[in-house]
C-alpha positions in Angstrom: 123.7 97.5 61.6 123.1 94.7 64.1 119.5 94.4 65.1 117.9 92.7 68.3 114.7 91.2 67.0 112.6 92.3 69.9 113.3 96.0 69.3 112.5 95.4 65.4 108.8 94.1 66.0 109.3 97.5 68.3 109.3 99.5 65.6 106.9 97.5 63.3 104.6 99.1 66.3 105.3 102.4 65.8 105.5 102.8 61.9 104.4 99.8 60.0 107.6 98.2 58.8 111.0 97.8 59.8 112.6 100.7 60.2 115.9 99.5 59.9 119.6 101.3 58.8 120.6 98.9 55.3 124.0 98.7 54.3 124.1 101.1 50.9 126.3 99.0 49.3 124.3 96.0 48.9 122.7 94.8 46.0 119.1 94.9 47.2 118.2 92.5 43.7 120.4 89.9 44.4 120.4 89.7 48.3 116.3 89.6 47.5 116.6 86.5 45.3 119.0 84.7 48.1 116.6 85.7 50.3 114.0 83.5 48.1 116.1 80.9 47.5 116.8 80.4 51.2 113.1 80.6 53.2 111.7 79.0 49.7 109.8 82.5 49.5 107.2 83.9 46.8 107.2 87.4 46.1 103.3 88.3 44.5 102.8 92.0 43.4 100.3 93.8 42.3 100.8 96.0 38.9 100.2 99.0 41.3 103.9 98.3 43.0 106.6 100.8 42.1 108.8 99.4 39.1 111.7 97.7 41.0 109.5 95.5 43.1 107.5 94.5 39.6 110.8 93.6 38.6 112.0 90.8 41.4 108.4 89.9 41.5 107.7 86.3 41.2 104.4 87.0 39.6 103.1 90.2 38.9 98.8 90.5 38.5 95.9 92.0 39.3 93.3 90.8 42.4 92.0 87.8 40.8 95.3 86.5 39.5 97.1 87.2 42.1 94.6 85.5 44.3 94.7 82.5 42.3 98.6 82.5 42.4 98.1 82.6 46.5 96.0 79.7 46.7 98.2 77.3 44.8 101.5 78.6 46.1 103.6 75.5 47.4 105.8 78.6 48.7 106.5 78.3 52.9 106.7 81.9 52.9 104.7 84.4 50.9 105.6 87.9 50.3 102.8 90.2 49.2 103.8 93.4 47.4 100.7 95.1 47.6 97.9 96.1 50.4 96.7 95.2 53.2 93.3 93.5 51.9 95.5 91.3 49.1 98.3 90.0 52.0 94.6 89.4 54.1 93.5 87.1 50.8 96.5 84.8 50.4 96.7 83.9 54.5 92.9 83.4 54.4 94.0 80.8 51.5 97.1 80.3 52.8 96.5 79.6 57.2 100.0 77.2 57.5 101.6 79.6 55.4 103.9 83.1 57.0 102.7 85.9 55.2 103.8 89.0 54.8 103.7 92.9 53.9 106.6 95.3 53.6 104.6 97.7 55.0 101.4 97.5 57.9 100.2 100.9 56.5 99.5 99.8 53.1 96.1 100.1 53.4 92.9 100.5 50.7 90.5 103.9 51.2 88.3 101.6 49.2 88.6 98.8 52.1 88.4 101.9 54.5 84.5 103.1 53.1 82.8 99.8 54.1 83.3 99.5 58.0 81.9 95.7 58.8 79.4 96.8 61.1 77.9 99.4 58.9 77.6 97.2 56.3 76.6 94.2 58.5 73.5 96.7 59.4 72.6 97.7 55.7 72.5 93.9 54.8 70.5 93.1 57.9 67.7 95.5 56.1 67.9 93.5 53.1 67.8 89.7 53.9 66.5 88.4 50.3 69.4 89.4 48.9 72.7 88.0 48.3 76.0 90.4 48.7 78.8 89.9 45.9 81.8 91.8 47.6 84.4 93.1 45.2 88.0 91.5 46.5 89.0 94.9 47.7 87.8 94.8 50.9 88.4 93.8 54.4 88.0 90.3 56.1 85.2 91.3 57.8 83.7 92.5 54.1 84.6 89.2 53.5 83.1 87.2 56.3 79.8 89.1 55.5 79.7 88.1 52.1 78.2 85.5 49.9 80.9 85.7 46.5 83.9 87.5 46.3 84.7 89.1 43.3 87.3 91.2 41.0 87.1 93.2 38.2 88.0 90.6 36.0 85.3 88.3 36.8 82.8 90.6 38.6 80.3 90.8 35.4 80.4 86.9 34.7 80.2 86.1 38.2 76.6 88.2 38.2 75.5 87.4 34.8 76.0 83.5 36.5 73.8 83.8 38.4 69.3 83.9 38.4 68.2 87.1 36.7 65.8 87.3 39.4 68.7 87.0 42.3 68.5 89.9 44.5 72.0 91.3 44.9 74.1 93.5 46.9 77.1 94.6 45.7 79.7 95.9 48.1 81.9 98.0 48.2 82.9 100.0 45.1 80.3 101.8 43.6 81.3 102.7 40.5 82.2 99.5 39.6 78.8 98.2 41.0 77.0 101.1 38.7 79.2 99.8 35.5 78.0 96.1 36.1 74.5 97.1 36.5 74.5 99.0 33.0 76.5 96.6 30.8 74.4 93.2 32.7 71.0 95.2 32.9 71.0 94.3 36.9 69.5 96.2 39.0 71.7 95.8 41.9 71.6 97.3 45.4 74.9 99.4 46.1 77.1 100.5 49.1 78.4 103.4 48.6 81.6 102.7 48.6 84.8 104.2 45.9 88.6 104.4 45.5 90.4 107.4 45.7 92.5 107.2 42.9 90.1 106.3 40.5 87.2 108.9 41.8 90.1 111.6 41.2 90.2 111.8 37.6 89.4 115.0 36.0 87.1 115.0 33.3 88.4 117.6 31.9 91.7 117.4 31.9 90.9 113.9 30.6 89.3 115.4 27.6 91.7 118.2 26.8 94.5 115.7 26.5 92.4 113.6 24.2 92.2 116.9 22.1 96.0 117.3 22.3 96.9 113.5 21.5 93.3 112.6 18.9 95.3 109.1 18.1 95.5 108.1 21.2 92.4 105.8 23.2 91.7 106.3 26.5 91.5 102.4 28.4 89.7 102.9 32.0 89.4 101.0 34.9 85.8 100.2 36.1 86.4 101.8 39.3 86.3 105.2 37.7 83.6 107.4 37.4 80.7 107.1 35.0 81.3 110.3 33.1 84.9 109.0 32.4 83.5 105.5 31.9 81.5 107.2 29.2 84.6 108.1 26.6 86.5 105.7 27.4 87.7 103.3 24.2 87.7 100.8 26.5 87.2 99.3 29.8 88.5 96.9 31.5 90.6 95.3 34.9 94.1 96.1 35.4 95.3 92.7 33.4 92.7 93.1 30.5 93.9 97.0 30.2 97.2 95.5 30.1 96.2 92.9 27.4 94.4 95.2 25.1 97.4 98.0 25.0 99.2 95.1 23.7 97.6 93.5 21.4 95.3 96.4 19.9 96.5 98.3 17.0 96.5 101.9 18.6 100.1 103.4 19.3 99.5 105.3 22.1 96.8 105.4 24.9 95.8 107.6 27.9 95.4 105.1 30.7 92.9 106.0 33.4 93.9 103.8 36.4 96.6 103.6 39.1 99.9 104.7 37.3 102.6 102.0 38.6 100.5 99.9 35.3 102.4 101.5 33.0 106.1 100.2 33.7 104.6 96.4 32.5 102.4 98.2 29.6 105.5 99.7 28.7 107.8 96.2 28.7 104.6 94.4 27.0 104.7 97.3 24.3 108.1 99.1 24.3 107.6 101.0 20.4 103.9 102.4 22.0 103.3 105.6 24.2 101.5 105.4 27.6 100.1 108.8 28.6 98.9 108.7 32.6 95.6 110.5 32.9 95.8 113.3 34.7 93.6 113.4 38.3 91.8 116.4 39.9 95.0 117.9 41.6 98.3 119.4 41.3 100.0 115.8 40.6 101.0 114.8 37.2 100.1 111.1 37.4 97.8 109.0 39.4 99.6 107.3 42.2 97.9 105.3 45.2 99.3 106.6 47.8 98.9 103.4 49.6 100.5 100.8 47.1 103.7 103.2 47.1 104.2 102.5 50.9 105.8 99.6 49.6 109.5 100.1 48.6 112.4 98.0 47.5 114.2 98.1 51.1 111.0 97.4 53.2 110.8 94.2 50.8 114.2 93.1 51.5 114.0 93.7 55.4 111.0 92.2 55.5 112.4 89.0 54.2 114.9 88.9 56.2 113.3 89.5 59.3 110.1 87.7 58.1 107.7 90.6 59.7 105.8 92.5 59.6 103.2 88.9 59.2 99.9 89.1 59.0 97.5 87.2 61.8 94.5 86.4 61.4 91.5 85.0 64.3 90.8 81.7 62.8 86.8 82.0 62.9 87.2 85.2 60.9 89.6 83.9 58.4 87.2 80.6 57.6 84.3 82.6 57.4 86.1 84.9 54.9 87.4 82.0 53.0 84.1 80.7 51.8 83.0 83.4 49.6 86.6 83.8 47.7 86.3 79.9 47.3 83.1 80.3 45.7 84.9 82.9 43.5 87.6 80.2 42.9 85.1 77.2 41.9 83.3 80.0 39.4 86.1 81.1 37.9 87.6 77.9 37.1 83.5 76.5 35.9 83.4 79.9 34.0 87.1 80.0 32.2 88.3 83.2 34.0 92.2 83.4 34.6 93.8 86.1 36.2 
């Protein structure tokens, strides 16, 4: 199907992507990598993204990595298989850089509980104390911060710093609450969360630990305390990752966003992965957001190089220096991605 340019950023008004006819008989995998190879593009994707697009990745991780990755790209164009707040993080670190998302829509309900100006209010009340934002939040969470943070380094970053510091910690807070308890902090929290890890069930959770006594349940912080409380372990999306590998166990219940288990299953092929089961009528976990992103919207979006993400430049430096500051501690502290 021929396309006129100007009625494809048309339709990136109306839905969020490129809603474009695609040949069905072309290898989406190959015309990808020529894609790459052509606009010297980097495809980054988060462990979230639906199998296929894990699997023409050029590096797959979780917010810090993946972060990390952005700022040292020597890429011209980056591809962000993820959400709107991660494709917001690499042009922040990336301002020369085209950057770009499959989809407009893939958005974060975590983002989505911390409106700036809210937030800008609550920290007004509190001007003794720092705010540690947790990576999964908007550029204006970002502008309004002090250190950016991700699950991987959110616990060092605060044990870093003065015992005496006065924090806030924005947005999530579950994974707030889990930092307090583990670094005896007594810090302030917004009351933010994530969908798909408030939506556990308990229950079910338990039940299937009856049913399958081998296996250990591995949770992200993000989830709820009570869940929190029988996990086996708990950890970011890469150090779940890491510890299904390496630990002696052959089979886990995983209690995070699903898409995880395709790489937990490549790591670990002779072990079982058992999704744990949320608080509805679904069988796994999925973010509904993260799976806006699809094979085909990746592919047009290379080709047509939108939808790109723009950025006012005073907002973008202001919500660079706080995920710099994560940078420089990461590096001083010996956190990789």
């Amino acid at each position: 199907m021929t396309v006129n340019f100007d009625d494809a950023l048309m339709k990136i008004d109306e839905k969020g992507f490129l809603d474009i006819e695609i040949d069905p008989s072309l290898d989406l995998f190959e015309e990808i990598e020529k894609l790459k190879r052509e606009k010297n593009a980097v495809i980054l994707a988060h462990y979230y993204q639906e199998p296929d697009i894990q699997d023409i990745a050029d590096y797959i991780g979780d917010s810090l990595g993946l972060a990390q990755k952005a700022a040292k790209t020597e890429a011209d164009i980056i591809v962000f298989a993820g959400v709107h707040f991660m494709a917001e993080t690499a042009k922040i670190l990336n301002p020369a850089k085209k950057v770009l998302l499959p989809d407009l829509k893939a958005g974060c309900s975590l983002s989505d509980s911390c409106p700036p100006p809210l937030f800008k209010a609550f920290k007004d009340k509190h001007p003794d104390h720092i705010v540690i934002s947790y990576i999964n939040c908007s550029a204006g969470i970002k502008a309004l911060s002090d250190i950016i943070c991700t699950s991987s380094n959110a616990r060092a970053i605060v044990e870093s710093l003065p015992a005496d510091q006065k924090i806030i910690f924005a947005p999530d807070k579950n994974l707030g609450g889990y930092i307090n308890k583990v670094s005896g902090r007594d810090m302030l929290l917004w009351n933010g969360a994530c969908m798909v890890h408030e939506i556990f069930s308990l229950e079910k959770i338990t039940r299937l630990k009856e049913r399958h006594p081998e296996a250990k349940l591995v949770a992200h912080p993000e989830c709820e305390e009570a869940v929190l409380k029988i996990a086996d372990f708990i950890g970011s999306t890469t150090q779940l990752l890491k510890y299904t590998e390496k630990d002696k166990s052959q089979s886990f219940i995983v209690a995070t966003e699903a898409g995880i288990l395709h790489q937990m299953q490549k790591n670990a092929p002779h072990k079982t992965f058992i999704a744990a089961p949320p608080d509805n009528a679904c069988a796994c976990n999925d973010c509904p957001h993260m799976k806006l992103n699809t094979l085909e919207k990746l592919y047009l979006c290379m080709k047509y190089e939108q939808p790109e993400i723009l950025m006012d430049e005073e907002l973008r430096i202001a919500a660079r220096k706080p995920i710099d500051k994560m940078l420089e501690l990461s590096e001083i502290l010996g956190l990789g991605g």
